[in-house]
Structures are given as structure tokens and as C-alpha cells.
N, C-alpha and C positions, 0 to 999 in steps of 0.2 A: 493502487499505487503503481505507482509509474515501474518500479525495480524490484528490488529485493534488498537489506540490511539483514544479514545472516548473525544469528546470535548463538544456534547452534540447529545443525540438520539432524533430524531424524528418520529412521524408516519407515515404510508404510508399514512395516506388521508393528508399531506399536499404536497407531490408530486401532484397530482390531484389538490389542490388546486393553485399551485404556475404555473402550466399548465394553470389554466382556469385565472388567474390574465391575464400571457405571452398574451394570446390571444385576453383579452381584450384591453391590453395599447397598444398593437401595429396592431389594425385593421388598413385598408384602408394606411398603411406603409410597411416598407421591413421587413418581418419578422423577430424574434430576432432569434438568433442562441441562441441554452441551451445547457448550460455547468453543469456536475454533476459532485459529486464527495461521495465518500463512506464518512464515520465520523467518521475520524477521523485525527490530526492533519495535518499530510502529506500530505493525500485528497485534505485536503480543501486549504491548500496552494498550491498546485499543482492545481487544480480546479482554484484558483485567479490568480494565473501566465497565464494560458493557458486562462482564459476570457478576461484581460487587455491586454494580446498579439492580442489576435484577435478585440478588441476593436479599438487597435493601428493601427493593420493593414489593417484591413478592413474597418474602419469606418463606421461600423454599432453596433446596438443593441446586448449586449450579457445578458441575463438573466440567473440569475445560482441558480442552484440548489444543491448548497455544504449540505453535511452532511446530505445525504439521507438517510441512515443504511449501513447495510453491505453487504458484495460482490454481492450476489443473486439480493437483494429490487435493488440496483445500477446496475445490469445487468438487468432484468426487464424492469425499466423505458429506458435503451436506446433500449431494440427491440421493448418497445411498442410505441414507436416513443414520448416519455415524458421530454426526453430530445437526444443534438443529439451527444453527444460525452461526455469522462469523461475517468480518467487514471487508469490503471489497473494493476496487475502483473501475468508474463509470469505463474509461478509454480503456481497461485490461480486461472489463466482460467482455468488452462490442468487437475487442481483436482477438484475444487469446481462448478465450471461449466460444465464444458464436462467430467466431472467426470470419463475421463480417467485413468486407471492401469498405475503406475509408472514403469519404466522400464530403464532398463541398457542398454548400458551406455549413449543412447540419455538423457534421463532424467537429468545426468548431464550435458549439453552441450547446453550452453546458446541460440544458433546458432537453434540446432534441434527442443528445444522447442520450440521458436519463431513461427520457420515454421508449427508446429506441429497444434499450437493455430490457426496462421494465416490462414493456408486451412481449417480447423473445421469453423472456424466461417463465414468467407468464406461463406459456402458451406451452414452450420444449418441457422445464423442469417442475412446474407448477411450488417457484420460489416467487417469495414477493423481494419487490425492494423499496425500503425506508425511505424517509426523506433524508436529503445529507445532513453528515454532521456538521458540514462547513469547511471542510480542508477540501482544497483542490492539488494535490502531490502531484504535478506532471514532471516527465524526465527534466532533471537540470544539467544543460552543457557548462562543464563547471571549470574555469583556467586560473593560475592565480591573480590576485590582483595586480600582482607588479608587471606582469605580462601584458596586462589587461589596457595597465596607465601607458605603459611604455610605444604599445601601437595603437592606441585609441581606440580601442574594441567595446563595441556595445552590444554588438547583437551578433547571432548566427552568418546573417550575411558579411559582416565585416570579416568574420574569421576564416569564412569559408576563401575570402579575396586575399587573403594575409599571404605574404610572400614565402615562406616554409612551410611547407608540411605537418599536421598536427601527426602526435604518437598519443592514441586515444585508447585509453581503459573501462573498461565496461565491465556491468555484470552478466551473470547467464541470459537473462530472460532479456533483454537488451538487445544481445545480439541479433537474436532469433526472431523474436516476434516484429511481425507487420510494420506495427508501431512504433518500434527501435530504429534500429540502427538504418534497415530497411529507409523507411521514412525520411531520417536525415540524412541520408546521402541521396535518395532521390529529390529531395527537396532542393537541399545547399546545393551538391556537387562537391562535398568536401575532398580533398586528399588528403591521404594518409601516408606516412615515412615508412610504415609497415605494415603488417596486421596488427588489427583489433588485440589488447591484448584483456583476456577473459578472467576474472576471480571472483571471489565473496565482492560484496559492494562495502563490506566493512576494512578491507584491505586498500580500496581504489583512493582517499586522501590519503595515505602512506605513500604511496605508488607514486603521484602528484609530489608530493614531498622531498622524495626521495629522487627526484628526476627520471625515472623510471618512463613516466608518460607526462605530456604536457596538457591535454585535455580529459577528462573522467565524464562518463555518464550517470549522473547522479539524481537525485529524488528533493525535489523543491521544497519539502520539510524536515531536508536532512538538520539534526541538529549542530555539525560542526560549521553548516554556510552563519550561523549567527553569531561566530565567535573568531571567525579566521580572515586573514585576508585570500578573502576567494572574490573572482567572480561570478556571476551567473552569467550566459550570455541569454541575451532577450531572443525568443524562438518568434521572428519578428516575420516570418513567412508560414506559419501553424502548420508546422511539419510534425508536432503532437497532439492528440486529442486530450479533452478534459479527460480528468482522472478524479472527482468528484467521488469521497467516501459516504457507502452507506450503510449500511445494516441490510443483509440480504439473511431472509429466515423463510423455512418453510409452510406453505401454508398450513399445513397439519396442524404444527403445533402452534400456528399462531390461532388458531382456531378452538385447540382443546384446551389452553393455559389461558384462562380468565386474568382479565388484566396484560396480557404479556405487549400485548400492543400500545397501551399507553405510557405503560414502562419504559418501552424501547422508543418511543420518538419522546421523550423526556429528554432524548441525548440530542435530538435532531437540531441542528444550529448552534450545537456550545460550543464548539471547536474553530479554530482559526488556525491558518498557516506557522504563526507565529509561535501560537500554543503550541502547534504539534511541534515545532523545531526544538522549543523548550523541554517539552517532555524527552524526547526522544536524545537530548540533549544530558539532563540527567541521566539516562538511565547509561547512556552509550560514552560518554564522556567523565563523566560524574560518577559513574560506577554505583548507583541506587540501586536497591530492587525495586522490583516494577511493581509491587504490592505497594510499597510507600507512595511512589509515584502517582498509581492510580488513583489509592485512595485521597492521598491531597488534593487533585485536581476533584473530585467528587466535593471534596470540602470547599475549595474553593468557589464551586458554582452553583452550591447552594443544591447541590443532591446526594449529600449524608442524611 
């Protein structure tokens, strides 16, 4: 994913802690399999889908470890064997991880990245990666719609020519990395009436809201873009890379847990944009728990 939607942060010593519990509850039994996920909304319900699936189909123990922090602390805990799988996006390995140089025109090309992540990790962390689930999350530059109708704004370029200044909100990871903020303003040339201003990304449609900022850095399967009047602007000069979800697990244990691999590309393809905005929509909107959540969509597509 393109961001982060914070549902709640936690430490790294409860990683270690939620390790040494795993190890207790299931001595002299079939190990549990651990499931992580970064924290924030999308994570963790993608984290509950992919435990409850493997629950279903393997019948064994999954312990999980949703809403570990962000990209880095969640890539971390799977090479240091803390947990053994957990979902990821293709454009936040290939910058924030293997902190590769974006580059033309593979960078845009869902397909090269893929492969690009796939042999690096390979090769550094000896992680595989899934086929996708089918959501592509890249950053959304998101204005409202009345702003939107009122100058005829369709894409990145139009806004960047816009006569005022945007006041642009973003999340952590955003600012910082390559891919961010970096990115778009090498690209557009935007101006800014200030600084950047930094929060949760569960605060930045408030912010918007509120008049606070006029542009937010947001995630293309956030669930409030399906129910508000927002825009997206079109990233019409590919100043982001795909961000294509997948299932990154180690090879270890996709090796020692029979079955675990065709369990996990059972997910490969069920997911869409749309879906995820839904889900993610429930859980953050709608106030669900992410267990209903998950499990419905399981029911729904025919993997109960």
C-alpha cells in the first residue's frame, strides 16, 4: 500500500512478546503458523482474511500478529523468523525496502515490478512472493469534489497549474519515502502555501473537512473515496509506482507446512479495488469488527 490507515500503533516489544505467548500455547503440538500485518485498516483485514483462510484450510493453529507498525517493523519481524507471512505492496518493497532507484518505464509496469521485488527478495531475504490478490492501492491525491468541478481539475497536472497554492496533508510514510511526496513534486512541480502538514492517515479526511488542508495524500482503496464527494486526481504523468498486493511468506515455512501454498494462492485474484474500498469501508466507517468482515467476504467468494 501506498500509506498507512492507523487503527492503533503498537510497540515492537509486543511483537517479541506475542512470539514468546505463540510458543508457549502450542509446545509438544503442530506449530501455529503467524500471520502479520502492518496497522493499518487494510492490513489487518487482509491479515484476518488470510488467517481464517488458512485456519479453514489447513486445520491448524494460526496466531496473528495484525497491526505490528509500519512497513520496515512488518518486514523485520518476517526475516527474523517472528512471524511467517503477512501482505505487502509491490511499489513499497521496490522503494522502502530494497530502496531501489525508480526508473522508466519498468517502474510503471505492474508485471516488471513484480518480478523485480520477486528475484531481490529471493535472493537478500530468501521470502517468496504470491501472485496478487488483485488490488492495486497506489497513493491517491485526493481534493474535494466541489473544488474539483469548480476549476475543472482532472489530473495531477491540472492542479499542479491551478492558480493558488495547495495546503497538502499527508501521512508518515508519505512524506519520507522516495515514492511519496519525493516523487510528486519532482514530477508536477507542485506548490505548497506551507509545509506538508504530517498525521495518522485516519485523521487526513477530517483535516480536508475541516478546511484545515485542501489536498490529502491518500490510498486508492480508501473506503471513504466510495461514499463522499471527493476527488481523486488522475496521476496522469506516473509519478507512483504500482502498489499491487501480495502475499509475501517465507520460504521455510512454505516448505515445511504441506498444503500452505495452495491455500494461500486460493486468495490470488479475489480481490478488487472496489472490494477493498468496501471492506475497508465497513470496518473504518461502519465501525464492524474486522472478524465479521473478514469472515463475510470468505463467505462470499466461496472460501468458507
Amino acid at each position: 500500500m501506498a500509506g498507512t490507515k492507523t487503527i492503533a500503533r503498537i510497540g515492537v516489544i509486543l511483537i517479541g512478546a506475542s512470539v514468546a505467548l505463540s510458543g508457549c500455547s502450542h509446545s509438544g503440538s503442530q506449530p501455529a503458523l503467524r500471520v502479520g500485518s502492518k496497522n493499518f485498516t487494510e492490513q489487518v483485514v487482509l491479515g484476518e482474511i488470510i488467517a481464517q483462510h488458512l485456519e479453514r484450510r489447513l486445520h491448524r493453529t494460526v496466531d496473528r500478529s495484525l497491526n505490528l507498525g509500519g512497513t520496515l517493523l512488518a518486514h523485520q519481524a518476517l526475516v527474523n523468523r517472528q512471524i511467517d507471512l503477512y501482505p505487502e505492496y509491490t511499489g513499497t518493497a521496490l522503494s522502502a525496502v530494497l530502496k531501489e532507484p525508480l526508473k522508466d518505464p519498468v517502474d510503471n509496469d505492474p508485471a516488471g515490478v513484480l518480478a523485480r521485488v520477486r528475484s531481490e527478495y529471493d535472493r537478500k531475504f530468501h521470502v517468496e512472493w504470491l501472485d496478487p490478490l488483485g488490488i492495486d492501492d497506489t497513493f491517491a491525491m485526493v481534493i474535494s469534489g466541489a473544488l474539483a468541478r469548480a476549476q475543472h481539475l482532472e489530473t495531477l497536472t491540472d492542479a499542479a497549474m491551478a492558480k493558488d497554492p495547495w495546503s497538502l496533508g499527508v501521512g508518515y510514510e508519505f512524506e519520507g519515502r522516495a515514492d511519496g511526496l519525493p516523487a510528486l513534486e519532482k514530477t508536477y512541480g507542485f506548490r505548497w502555501k506551507d509545509s506538508p502538514k504530517t498525521m495518522d492517515l485516519g485523521l487526513l479526511y477530517k483535516a480536508m473537512e475541516l478546511g484545515q488542508v485542501t489536498m490529502i495524500a491518500a490510498n486508492s482503496t480508501d473506503g471513504l473515496l466510495a461514499n463522499a464527494d471527493l476527488k481523486v486526481l488522475r496521476d496522469d504523468r506516473h509519478a507512483f509506482p504500482p502498489y499491487q498486493v501480495c502475499i509475501v511468506a517465507r520460504q521455510d515455512t512454505m516448505k515445511e507446512i504441506p498444503g500452505l501454498r495452495g491455500a494461500l494462492l486460493e486468495l490470488s485474484g479475489r480481490l478488487t479495488n472496489k472490494q477493498m474500498q468496501d471492506l475497508n469501508y465497513q470496518v473504518d466507517v461502519k465501525h464492524r469488527p474486522v472478524t465479521d468482515v473478514a469472515g463475510e467476504f470468505l463467505r462470499q467468494a466461496g472460501l468458507n
